[in-house]
VMD Tcl script that builds the backbone (N, CA, C; Angstrom):
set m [mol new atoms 336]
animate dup $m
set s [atomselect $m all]
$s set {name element resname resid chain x y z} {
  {N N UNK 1 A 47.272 -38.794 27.951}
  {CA C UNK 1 A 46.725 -39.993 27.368}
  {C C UNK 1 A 46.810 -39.899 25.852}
  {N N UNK 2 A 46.799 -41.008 24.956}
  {CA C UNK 2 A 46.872 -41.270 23.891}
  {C C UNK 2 A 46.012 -42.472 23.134}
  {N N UNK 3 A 44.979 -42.190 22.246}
  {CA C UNK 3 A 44.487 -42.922 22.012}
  {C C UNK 3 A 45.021 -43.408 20.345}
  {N N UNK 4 A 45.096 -44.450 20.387}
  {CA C UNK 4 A 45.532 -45.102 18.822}
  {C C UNK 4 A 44.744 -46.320 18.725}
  {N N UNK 5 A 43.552 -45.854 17.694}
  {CA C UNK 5 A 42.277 -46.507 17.032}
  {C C UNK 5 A 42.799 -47.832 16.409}
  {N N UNK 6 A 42.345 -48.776 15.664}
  {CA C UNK 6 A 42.627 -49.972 15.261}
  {C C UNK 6 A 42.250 -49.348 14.019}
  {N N UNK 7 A 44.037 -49.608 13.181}
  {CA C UNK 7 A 43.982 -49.576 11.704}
  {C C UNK 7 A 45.285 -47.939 11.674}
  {N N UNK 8 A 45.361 -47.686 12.529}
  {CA C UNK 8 A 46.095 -46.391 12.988}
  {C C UNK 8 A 47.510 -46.582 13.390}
  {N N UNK 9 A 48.620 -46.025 13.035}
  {CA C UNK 9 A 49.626 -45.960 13.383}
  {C C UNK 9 A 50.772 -45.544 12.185}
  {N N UNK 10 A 52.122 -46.134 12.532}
  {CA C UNK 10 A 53.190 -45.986 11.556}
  {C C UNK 10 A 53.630 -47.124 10.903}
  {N N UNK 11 A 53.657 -47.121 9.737}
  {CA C UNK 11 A 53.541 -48.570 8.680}
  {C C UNK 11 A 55.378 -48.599 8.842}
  {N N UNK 12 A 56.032 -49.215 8.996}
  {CA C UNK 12 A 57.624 -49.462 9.259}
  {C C UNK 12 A 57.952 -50.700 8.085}
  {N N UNK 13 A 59.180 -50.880 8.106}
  {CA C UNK 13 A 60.285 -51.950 7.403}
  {C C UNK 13 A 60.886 -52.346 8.536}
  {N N UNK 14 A 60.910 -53.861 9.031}
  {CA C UNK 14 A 61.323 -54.024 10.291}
  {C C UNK 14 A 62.804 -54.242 9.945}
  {N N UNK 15 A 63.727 -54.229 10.308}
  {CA C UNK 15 A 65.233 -54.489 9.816}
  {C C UNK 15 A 65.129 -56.200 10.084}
  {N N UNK 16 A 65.942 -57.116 9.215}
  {CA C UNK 16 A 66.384 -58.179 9.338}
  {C C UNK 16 A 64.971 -59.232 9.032}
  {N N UNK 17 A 63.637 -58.011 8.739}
  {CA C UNK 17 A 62.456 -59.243 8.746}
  {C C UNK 17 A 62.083 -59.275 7.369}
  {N N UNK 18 A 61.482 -60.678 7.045}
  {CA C UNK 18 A 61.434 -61.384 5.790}
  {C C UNK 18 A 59.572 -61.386 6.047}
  {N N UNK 19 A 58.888 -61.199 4.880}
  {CA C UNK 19 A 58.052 -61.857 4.890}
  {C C UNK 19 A 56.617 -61.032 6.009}
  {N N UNK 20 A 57.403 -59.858 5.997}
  {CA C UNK 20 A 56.418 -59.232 7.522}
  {C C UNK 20 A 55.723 -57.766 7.307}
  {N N UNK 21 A 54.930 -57.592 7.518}
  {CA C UNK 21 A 53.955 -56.242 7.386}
  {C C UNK 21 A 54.072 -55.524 9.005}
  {N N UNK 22 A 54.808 -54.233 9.009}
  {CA C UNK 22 A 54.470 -53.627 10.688}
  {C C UNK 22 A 54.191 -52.988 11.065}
  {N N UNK 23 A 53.391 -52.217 11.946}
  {CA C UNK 23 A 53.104 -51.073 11.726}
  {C C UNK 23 A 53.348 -50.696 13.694}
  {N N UNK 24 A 53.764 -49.420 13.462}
  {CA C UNK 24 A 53.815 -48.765 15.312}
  {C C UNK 24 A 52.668 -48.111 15.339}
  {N N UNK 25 A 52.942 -48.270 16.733}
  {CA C UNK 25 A 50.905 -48.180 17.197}
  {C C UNK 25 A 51.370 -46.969 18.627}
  {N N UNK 26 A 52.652 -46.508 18.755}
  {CA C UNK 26 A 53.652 -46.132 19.405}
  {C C UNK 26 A 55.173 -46.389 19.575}
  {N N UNK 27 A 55.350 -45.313 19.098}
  {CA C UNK 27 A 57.042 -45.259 18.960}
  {C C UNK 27 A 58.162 -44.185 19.507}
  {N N UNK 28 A 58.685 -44.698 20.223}
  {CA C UNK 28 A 59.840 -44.217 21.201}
  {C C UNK 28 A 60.187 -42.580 20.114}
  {N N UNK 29 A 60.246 -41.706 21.293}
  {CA C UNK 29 A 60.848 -40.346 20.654}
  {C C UNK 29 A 59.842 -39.998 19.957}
  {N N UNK 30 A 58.765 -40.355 19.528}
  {CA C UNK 30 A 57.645 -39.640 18.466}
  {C C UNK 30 A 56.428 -39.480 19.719}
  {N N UNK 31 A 56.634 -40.632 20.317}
  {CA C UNK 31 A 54.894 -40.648 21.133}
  {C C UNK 31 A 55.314 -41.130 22.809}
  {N N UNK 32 A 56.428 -41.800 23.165}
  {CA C UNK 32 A 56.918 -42.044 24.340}
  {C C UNK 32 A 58.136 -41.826 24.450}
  {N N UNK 33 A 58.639 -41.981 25.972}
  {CA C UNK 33 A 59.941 -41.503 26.138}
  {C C UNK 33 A 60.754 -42.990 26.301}
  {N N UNK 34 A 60.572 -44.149 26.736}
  {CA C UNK 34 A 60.927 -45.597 26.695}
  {C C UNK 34 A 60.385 -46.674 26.167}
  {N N UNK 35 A 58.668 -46.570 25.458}
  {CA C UNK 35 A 58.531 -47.699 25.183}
  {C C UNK 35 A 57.710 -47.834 24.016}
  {N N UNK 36 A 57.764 -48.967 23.292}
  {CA C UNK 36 A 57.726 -48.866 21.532}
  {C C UNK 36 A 56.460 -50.129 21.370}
  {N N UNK 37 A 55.525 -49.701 21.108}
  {CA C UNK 37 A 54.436 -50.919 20.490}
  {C C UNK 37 A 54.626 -51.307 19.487}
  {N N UNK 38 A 53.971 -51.993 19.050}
  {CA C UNK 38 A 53.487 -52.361 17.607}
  {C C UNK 38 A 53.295 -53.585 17.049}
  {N N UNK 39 A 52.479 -53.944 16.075}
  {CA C UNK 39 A 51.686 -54.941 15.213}
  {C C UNK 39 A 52.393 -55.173 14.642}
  {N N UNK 40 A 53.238 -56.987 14.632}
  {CA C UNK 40 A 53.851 -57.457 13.187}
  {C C UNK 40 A 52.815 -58.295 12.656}
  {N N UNK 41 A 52.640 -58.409 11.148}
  {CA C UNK 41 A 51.973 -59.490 10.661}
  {C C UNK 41 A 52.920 -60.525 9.792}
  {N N UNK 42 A 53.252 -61.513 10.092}
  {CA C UNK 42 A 53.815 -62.889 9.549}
  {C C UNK 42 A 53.683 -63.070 8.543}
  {N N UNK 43 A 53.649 -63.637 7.472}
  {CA C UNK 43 A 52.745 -64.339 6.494}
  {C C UNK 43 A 54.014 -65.709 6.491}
  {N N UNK 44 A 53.395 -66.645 5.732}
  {CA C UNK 44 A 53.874 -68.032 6.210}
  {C C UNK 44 A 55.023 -68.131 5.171}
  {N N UNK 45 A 56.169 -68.720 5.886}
  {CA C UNK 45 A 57.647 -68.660 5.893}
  {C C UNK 45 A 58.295 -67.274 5.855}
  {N N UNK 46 A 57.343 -66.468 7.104}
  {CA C UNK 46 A 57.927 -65.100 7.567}
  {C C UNK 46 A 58.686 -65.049 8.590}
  {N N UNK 47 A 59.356 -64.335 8.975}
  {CA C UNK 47 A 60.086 -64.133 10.529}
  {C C UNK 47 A 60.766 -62.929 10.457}
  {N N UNK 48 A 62.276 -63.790 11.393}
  {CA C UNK 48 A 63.076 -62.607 11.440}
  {C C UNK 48 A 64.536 -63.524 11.790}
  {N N UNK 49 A 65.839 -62.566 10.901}
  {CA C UNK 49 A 66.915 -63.043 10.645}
  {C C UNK 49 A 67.604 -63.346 12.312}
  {N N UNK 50 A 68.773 -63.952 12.658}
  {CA C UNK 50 A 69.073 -63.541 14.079}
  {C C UNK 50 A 69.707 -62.705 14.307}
  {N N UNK 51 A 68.776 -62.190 15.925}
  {CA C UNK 51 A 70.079 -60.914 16.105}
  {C C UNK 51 A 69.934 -60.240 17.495}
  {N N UNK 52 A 70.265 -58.986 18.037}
  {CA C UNK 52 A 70.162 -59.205 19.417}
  {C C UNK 52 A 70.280 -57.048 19.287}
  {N N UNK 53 A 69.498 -56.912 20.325}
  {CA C UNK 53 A 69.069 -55.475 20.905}
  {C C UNK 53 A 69.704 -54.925 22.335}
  {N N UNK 54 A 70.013 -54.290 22.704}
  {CA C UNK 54 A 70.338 -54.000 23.984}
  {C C UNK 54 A 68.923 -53.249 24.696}
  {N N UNK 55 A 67.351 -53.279 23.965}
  {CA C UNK 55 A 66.480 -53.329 24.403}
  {C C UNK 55 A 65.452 -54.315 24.798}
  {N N UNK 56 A 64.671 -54.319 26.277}
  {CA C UNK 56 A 63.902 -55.610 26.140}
  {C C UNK 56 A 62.891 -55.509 25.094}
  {N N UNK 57 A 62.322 -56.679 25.188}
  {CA C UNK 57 A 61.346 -57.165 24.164}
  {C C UNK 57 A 60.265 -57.977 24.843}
  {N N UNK 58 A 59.162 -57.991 24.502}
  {CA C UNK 58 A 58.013 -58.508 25.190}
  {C C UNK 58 A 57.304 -59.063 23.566}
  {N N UNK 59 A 56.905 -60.009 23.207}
  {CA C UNK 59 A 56.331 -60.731 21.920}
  {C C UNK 59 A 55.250 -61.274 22.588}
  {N N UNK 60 A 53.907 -61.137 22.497}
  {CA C UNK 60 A 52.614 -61.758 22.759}
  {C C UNK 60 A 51.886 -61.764 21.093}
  {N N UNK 61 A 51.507 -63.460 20.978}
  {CA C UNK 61 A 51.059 -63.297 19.669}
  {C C UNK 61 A 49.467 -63.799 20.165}
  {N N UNK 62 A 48.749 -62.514 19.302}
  {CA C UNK 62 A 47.658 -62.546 19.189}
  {C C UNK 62 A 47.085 -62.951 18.370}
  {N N UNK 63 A 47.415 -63.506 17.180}
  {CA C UNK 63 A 46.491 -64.221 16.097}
  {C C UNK 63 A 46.925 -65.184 15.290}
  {N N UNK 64 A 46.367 -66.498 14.738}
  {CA C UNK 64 A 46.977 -66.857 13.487}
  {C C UNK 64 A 47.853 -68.435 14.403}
  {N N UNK 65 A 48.695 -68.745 13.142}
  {CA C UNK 65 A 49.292 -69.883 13.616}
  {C C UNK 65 A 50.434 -70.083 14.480}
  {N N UNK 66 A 51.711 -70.418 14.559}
  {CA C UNK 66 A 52.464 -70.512 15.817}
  {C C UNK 66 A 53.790 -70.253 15.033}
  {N N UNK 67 A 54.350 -69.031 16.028}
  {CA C UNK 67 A 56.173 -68.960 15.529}
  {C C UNK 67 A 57.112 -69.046 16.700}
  {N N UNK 68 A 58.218 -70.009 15.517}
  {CA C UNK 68 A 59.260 -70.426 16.494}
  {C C UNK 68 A 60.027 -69.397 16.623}
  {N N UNK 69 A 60.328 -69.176 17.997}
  {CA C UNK 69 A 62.227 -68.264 17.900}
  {C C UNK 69 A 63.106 -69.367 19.061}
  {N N UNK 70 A 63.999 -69.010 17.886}
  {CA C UNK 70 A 65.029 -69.600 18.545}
  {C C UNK 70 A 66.306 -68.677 19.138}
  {N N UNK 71 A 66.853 -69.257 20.340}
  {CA C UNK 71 A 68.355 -68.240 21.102}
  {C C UNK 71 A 69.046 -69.285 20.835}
  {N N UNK 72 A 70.202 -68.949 21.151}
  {CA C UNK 72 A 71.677 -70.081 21.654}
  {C C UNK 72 A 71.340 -70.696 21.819}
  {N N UNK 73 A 70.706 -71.102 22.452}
  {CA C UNK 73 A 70.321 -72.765 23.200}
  {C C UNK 73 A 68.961 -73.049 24.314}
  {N N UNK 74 A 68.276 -72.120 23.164}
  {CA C UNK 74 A 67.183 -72.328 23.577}
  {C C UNK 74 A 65.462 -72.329 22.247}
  {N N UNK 75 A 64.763 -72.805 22.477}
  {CA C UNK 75 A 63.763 -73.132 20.901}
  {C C UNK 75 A 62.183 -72.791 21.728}
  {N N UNK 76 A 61.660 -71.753 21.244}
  {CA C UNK 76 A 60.365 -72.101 21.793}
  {C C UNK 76 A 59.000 -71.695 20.816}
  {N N UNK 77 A 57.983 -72.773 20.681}
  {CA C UNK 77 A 57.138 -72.189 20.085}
  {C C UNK 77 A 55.570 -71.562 20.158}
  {N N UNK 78 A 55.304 -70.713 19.773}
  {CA C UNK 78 A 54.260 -69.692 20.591}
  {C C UNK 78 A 52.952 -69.773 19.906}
  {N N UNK 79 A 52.046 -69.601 20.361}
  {CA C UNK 79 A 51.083 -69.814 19.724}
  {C C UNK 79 A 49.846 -68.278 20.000}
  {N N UNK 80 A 48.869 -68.670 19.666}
  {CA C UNK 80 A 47.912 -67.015 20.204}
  {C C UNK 80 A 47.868 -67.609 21.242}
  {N N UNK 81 A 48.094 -66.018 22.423}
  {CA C UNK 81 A 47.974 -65.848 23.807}
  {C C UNK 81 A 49.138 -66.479 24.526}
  {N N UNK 82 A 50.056 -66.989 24.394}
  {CA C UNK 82 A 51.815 -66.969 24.572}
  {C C UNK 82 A 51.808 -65.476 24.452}
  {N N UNK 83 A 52.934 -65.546 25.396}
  {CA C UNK 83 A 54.170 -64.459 25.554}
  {C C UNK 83 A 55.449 -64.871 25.594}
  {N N UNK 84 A 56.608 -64.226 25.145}
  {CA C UNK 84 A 57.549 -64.074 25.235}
  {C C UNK 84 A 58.763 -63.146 26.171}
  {N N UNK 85 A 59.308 -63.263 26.904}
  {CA C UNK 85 A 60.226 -62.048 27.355}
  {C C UNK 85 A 61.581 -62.202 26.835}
  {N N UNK 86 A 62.080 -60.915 26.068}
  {CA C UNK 86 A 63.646 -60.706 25.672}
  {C C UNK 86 A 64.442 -59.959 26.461}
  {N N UNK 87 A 65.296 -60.820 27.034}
  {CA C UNK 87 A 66.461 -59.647 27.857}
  {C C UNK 87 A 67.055 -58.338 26.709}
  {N N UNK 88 A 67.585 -57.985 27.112}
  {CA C UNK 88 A 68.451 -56.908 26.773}
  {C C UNK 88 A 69.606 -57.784 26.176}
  {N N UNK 89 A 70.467 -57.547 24.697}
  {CA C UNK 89 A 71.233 -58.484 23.917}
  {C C UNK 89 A 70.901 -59.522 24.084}
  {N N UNK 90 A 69.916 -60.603 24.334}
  {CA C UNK 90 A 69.765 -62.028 23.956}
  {C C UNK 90 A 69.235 -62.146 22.696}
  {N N UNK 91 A 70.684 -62.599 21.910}
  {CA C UNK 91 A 69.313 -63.009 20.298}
  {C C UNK 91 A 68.771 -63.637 20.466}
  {N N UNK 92 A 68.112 -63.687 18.977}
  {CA C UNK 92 A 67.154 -64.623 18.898}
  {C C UNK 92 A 66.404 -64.431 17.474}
  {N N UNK 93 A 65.743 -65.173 16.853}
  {CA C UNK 93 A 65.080 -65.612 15.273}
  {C C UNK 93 A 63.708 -65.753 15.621}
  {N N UNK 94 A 63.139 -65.787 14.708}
  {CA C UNK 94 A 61.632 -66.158 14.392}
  {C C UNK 94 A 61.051 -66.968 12.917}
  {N N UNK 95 A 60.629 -67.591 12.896}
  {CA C UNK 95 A 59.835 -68.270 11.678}
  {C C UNK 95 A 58.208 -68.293 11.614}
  {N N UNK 96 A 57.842 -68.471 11.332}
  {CA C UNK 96 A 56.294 -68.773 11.150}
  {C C UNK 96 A 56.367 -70.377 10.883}
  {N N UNK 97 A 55.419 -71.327 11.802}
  {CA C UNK 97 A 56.005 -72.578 11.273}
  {C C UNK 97 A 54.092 -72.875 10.624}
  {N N UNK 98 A 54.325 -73.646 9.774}
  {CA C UNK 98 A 52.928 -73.861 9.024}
  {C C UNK 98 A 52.334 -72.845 8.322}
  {N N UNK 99 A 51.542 -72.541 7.700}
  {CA C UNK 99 A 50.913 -72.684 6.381}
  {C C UNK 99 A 49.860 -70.926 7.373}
  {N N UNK 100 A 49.787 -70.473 7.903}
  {CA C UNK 100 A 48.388 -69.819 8.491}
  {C C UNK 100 A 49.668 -68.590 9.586}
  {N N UNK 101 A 49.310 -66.689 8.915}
  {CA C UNK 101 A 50.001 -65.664 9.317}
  {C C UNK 101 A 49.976 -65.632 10.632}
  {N N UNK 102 A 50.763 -65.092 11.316}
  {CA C UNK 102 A 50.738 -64.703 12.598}
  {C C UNK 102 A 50.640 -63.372 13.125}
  {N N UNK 103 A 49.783 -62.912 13.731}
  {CA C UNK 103 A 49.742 -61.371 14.129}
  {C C UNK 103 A 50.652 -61.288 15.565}
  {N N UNK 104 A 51.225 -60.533 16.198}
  {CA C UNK 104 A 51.892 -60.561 16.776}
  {C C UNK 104 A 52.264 -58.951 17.640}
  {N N UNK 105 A 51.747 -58.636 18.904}
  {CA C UNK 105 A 52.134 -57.685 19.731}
  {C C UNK 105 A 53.690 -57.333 20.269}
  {N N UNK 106 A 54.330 -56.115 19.880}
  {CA C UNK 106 A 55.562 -56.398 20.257}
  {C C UNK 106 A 55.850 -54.991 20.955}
  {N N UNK 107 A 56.280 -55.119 22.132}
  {CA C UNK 107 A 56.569 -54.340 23.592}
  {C C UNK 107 A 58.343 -54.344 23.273}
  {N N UNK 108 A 58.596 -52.774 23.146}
  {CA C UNK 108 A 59.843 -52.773 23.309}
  {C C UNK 108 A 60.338 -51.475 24.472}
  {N N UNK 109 A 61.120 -51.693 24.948}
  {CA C UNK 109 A 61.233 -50.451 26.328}
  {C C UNK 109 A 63.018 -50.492 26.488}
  {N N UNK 110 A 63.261 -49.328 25.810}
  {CA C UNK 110 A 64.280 -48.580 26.219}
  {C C UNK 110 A 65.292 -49.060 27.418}
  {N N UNK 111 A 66.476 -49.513 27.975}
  {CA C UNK 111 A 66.488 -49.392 29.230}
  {C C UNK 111 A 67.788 -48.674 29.860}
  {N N UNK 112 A 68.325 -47.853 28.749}
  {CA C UNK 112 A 69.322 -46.897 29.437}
  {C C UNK 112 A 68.490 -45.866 29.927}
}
mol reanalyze $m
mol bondsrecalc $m
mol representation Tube
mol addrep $m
């Protein structure tokens, strides 16, 4: 077992994100063998550039106002207590839309 207190973890630079504070709360190879937590914080006209992982992704936003991501041909916008699921390579973007940060839970799991 592993306990990680609130305010605790690894402060990161997310690649491709604008505008974002992150920190791992668990991270693959340091603390698990497949799967990666962690806290993004938004601030307004924050996100993330597009782009695509060959890991899934799980996005549940827990606080604050609502961000869009967009895929190919698809637009959705999330609000607190939404979830998200990312396949494996499906891009996809993020914005913060309006004026108020978004906190944001992000589940990532390995799947080779």
């Amino acid at each position: 077992m592993k306990v990680v207190c609130d305010g605790e973890g690894y402060k990161y630079d997310a690649k491709k994100h604008f505008n974002c504070w992150a920190m791992y709360k668990l991270e693959v190879g340091k603390d698990t063998k497949k799967t990666t937590l962690s806290i993004s914080h938004f601030l307004p006209e924050g996100g993330a550039e597009l782009s695509s992982s060959p890991k899934e992704r799980v996005y549940f936003i827990l606080s604050g106002g609502a961000l869009k991501v967009t895929g190919k041909s698809e637009e959705h916008v999330l609000e607190p207590g939404d979830m998200l699921y990312i396949a494996p390579g499906e891009e996809r973007a993020a914005i913060v839309v309006g004026n108020e940060p978004v906190t944001m839970l992000v589940i990532i799991t390995d799947v080779a």
